[in-house]
N, C-alpha and C positions, 0 to 999 in steps of 0.2 A: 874315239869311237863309242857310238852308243852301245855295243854289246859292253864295253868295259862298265860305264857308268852304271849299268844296271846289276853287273855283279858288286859292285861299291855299295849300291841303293841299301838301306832297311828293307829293302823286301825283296832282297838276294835271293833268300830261300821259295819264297813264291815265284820267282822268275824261274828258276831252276828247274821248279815241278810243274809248272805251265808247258816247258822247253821239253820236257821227257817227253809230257802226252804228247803233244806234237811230233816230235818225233820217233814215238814209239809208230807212227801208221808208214806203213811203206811206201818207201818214194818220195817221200817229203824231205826237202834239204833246205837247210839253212844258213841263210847269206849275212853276214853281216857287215851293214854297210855304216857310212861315218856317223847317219841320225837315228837310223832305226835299224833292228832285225828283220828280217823278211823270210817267211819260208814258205814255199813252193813247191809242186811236183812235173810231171813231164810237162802236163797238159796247161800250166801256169800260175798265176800266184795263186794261193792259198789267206795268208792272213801276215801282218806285223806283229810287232809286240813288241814293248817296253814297261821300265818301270815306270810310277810315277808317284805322287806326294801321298795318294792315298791307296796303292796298293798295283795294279799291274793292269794295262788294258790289252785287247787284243784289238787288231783293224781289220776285219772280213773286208776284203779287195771286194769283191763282190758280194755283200752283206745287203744289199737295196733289193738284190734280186731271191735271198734268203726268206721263211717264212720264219717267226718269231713267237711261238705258241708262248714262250717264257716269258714275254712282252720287256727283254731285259736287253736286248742295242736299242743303244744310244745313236744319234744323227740322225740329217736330211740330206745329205747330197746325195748326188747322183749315182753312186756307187757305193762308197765305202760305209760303216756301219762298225760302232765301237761296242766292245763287251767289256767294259768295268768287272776288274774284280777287287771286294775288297777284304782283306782279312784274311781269308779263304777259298781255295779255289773249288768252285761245284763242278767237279767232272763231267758229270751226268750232262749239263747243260755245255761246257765247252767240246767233250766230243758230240753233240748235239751240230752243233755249229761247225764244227770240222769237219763232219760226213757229208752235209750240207754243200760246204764249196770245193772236197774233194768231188763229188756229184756235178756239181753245176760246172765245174773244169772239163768234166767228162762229154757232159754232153752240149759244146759250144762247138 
């Protein structure tokens, strides 16, 4: 299961403190399935997250439909939209992004 691998990961502790803020907002719950994390509220997905080689990404499910003042997701599809972090997590900027697709859940 990917949640084990990411506690294995070097960057344990960044997945850790990614996983709090998230679920420090109410209603968010998190799934873990065999490739990735996923967490969600009533209204539907919210965003993935794992580790990776150089530190931890998040996947706004809805990240295409997100404004991006920090001009810092990554991708082009249709939907989804990556926030790299590496080293360090910027708060500010991931509940940024978190209020964002609790928002855009809300009003679909």
């Amino acid at each position: 299961m990917q949640f084990d691998k990411d506690l294995q990961s070097e960057f344990k502790a960044l997945f850790l403190q990614a996983r709090n803020i998230l679920l420090s907002y109410e209603g968010i719950v998190e799934t873990k399935k065999e490739r990735i994390t996923t967490y969600s509220n009533e209204k539907g997905g919210i965003c993935h997250m794992r580790t990776m080689p150089y530190g931890i990404d998040f996947g706004f499910l809805k990240g295409a439909k997100m404004e991006d003042k920090f001009g810092v997701l990554t991708g082009k599809g249709k939907a989804i939209r990556v926030l790299p972090q590496k080293g360090e997590l910027n708060e500010k900027v991931i509940k940024y992004f978190i209020k964002q697709a609790i928002e855009i859940n809300a009003n679909k």
